[in-house]
C-alpha positions in Angstrom: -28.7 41.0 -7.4 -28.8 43.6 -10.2 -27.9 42.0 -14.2 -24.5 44.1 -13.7 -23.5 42.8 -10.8 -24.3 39.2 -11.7 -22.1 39.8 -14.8 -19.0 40.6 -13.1 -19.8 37.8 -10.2 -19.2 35.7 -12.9 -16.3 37.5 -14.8 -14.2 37.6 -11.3 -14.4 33.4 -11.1 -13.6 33.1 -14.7 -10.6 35.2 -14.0 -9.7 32.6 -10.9 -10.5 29.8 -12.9 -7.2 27.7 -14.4 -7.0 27.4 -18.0 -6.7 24.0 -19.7 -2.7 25.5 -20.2 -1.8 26.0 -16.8 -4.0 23.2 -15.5 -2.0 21.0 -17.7 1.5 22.8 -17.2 0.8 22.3 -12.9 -0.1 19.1 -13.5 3.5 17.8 -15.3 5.3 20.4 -12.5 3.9 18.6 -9.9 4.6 14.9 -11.5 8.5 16.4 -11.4 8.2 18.1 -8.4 7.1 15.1 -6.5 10.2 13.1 -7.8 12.7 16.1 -6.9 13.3 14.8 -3.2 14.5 11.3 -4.5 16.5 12.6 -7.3 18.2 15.3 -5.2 19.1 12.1 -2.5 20.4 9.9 -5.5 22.5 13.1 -6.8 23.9 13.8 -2.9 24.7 9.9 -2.4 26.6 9.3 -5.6 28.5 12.8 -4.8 29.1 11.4 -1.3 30.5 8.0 -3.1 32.7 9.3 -5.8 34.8 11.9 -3.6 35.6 9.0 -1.0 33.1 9.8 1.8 31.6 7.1 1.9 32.9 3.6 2.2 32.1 1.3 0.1 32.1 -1.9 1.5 29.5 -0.4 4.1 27.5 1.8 1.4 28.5 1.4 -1.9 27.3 4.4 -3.9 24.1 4.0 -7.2 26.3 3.7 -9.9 27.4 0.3 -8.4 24.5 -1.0 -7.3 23.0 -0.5 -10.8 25.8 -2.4 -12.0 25.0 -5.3 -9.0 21.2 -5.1 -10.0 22.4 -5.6 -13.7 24.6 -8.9 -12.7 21.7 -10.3 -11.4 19.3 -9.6 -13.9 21.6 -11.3 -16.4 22.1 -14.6 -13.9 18.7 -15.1 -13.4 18.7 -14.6 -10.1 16.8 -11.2 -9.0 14.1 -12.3 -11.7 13.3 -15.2 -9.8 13.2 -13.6 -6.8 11.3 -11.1 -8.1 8.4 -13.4 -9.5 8.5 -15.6 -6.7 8.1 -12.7 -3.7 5.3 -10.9 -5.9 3.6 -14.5 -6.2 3.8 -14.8 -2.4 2.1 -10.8 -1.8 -0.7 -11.5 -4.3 -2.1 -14.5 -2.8 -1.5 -13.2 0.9 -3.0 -10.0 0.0 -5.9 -11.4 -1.9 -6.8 -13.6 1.0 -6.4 -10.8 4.0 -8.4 -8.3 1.7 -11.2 -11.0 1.7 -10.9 -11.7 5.2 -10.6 -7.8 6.2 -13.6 -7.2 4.2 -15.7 -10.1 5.1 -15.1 -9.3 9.1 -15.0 -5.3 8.6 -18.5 -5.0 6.9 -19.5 -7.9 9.7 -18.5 -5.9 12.6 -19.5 -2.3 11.3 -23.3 -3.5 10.0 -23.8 -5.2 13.1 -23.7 -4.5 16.8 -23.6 -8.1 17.4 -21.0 -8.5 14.7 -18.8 -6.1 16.4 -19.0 -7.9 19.8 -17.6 -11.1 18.0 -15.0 -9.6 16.1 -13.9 -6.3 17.1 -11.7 -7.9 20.6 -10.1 -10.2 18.4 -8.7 -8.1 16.0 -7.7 -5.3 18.2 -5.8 -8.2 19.9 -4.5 -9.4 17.3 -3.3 -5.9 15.6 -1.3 -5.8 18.2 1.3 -9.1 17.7 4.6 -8.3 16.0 5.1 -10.7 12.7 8.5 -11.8 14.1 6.6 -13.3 17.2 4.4 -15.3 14.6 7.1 -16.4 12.1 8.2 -19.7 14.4 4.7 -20.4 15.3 3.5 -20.4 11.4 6.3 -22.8 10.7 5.6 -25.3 13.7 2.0 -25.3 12.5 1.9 -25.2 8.8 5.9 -26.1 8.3 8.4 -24.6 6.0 6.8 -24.0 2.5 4.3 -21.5 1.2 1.6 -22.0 3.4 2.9 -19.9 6.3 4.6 -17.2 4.1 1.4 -16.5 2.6 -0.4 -16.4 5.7 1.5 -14.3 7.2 1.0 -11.9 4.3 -2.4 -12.2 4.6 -2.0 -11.3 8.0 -0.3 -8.3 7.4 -3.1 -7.2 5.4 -6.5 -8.0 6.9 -6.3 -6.7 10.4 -5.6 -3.0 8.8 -8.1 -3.9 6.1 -10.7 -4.2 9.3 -10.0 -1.6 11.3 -11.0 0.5 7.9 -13.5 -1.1 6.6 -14.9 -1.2 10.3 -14.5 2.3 10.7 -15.6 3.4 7.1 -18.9 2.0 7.8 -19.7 3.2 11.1 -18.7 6.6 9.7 -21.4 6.9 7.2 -24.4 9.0 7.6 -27.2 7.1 9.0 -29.6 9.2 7.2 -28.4 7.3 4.0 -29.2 3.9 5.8 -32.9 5.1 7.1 -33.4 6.2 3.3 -32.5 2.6 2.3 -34.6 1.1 4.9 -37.5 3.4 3.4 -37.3 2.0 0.1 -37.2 -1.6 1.8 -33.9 -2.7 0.5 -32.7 -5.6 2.9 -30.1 -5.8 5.0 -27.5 -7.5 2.2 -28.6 -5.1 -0.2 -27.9 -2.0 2.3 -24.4 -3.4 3.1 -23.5 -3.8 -0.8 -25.2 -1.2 -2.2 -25.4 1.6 0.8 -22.8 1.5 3.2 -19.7 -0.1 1.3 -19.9 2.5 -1.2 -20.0 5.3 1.2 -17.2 3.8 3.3 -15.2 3.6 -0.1 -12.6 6.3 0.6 -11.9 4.9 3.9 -11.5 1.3 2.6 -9.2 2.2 0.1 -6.7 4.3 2.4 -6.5 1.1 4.4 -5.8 -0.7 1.2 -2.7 1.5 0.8 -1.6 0.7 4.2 -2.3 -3.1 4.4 -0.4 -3.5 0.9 2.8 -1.5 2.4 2.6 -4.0 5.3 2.1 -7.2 2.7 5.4 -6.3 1.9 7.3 -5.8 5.0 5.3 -9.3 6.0 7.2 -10.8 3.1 10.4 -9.2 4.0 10.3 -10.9 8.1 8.7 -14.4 5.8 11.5 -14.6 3.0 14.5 -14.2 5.8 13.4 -17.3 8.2 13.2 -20.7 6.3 12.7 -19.3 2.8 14.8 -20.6 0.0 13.5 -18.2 -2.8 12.6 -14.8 -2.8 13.9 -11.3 -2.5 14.4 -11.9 1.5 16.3 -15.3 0.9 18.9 -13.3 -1.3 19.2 -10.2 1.2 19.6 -13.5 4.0 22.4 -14.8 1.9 24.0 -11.6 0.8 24.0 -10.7 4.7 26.3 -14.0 5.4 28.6 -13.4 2.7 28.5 -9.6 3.7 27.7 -8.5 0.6 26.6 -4.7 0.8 26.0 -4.0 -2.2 23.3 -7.2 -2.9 21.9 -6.4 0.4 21.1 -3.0 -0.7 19.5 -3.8 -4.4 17.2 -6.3 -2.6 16.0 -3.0 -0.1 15.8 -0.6 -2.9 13.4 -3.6 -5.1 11.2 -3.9 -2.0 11.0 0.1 -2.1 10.2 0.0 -5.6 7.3 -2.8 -5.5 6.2 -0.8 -2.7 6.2 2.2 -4.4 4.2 1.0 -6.9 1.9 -1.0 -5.3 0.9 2.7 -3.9 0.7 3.8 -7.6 -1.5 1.4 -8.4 -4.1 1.8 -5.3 -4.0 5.8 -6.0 -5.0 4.8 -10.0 -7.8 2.6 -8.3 -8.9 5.3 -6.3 -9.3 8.0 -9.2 -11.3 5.4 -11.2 -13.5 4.5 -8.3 -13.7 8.2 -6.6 -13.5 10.2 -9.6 -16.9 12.2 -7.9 -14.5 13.5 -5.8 -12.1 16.5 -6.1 -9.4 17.1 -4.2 -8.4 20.6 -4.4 -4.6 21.0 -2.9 -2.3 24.1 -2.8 
């Protein structure tokens, strides 16, 4: 390749590089774009409630709902709630992530592993939450204990099946190199294959912390007497609509941002890698 033609190579992917200006300006587009859906719903909804379309005993429309969610912010009583269902999703998550982990790196490093495990969790990803809710409370009774269980539940079966898969996924070239320099068998599981199965283990994070939540939801509505499922179990007797439908839209929320806070995770932890989407 001639000086000349090297010079213009290089002129013609400076030209289709983005400029600090429009990388910035795509970037804040697509922060608005991705909330455009849920703003053009809200907009349709409250147009639906305030020209009598809608009733509102069966779907009240956002403007009362916000004042709802306001009443019960001043009582007390979605606060409570509130801190008493997120208490209940930390420790179930932070024991079925442990689990998941423990049992995913087990099967995936080791054949033998994976003939212990494997069966028993692909049996047991299979049973609904509602068919374990009266079991958990013959076993472990009525108060935290099988809420939180059934939380982590929720989370370390799909925390398994990705870890599991992560690993066996990862080139084996990168385990024969470890094996060269003599590293042990510990060391290639902490240092080898769990980093490489990283991207894998973190999209299961995002889907076993969307399921911690609907865990909670089936725990808090069958022999709970706190949390965001007690008051959407009350507000459902009294037929309360509007209560009913703050307590959905919270758990959307928490969900919502318990995905926020996994996709933060994952650009501190993959920052190598860039994702280039259209």
């Amino acid at each position: 390749m001639t000086e000349d033609s090297a010079t213009l190579q290089a002129e013609r992917i400076a030209s289709h590089r983005p400029s600090p200006t429009k990388s910035s300006a795509w970037k804040a587009l697509g922060a608005v774009r991705s909330w455009l859906s849920i703003v053009v719903f809200l907009l349709a909804w409250y147009a639906a409630s305030a020209t009598g379309w809608l009733n509102p005993r069966t779907l009240p429309g956002p403007d009362r709902l916000l004042g709802t969610a306001w009443t019960m912010v001043q009582d007390g009583s979605l606060p409570h709630a509130l801190i008493v269902s997120l208490s209940r999703v930390v420790q179930g998550a932070l024991l079925g992530m442990a689990v998941g982990l423990a049992t995913g790196v087990f099967a995936g490093f080791s054949r033998l592993g994976e003939d212990i495990v494997d069966k028993p969790m692909q049996m047991l990803r299979t049973i609904p939450f509602t068919a374990l809710v009266p079991l958990f409370i013959l076993w472990f009774g009525i108060d935290e204990t099988p809420k939180v269980l059934l939380v982590a539940f929720g989370v370390a079966v799909p925390m398994y099946i990705n870890t599991f898969g992560g690993i066996r996924n990862v080139d084996a070239k990168l385990v024969e190199v470890a094996q060269v320099a003599r590293m042990g068998r510990l060391a290639i599981a902490l240092q080898v294959l769990l980093p490489a199965a990283l991207p894998s283990l973190l999209v299961g994070l995002r889907f076993a912390l969307g399921l911690a939540w609907v865990a909670v939801i089936i725990a808090e509505t069958v022999g709970a007497d706190s949390g965001i499922g007690f008051l959407l179990t009350n507000a459902r007797q009294f037929v309360r609509t509007d209560i009913m439908l703050v307590c959905v839209a919270v758990y959307a929320l928490l969900g919502l941002a318990t995905d926020y806070l996994v996709r933060l995770l994952e650009r501190l932890l993959l920052s190598w890698r860039r994702v280039y989407t259209g």
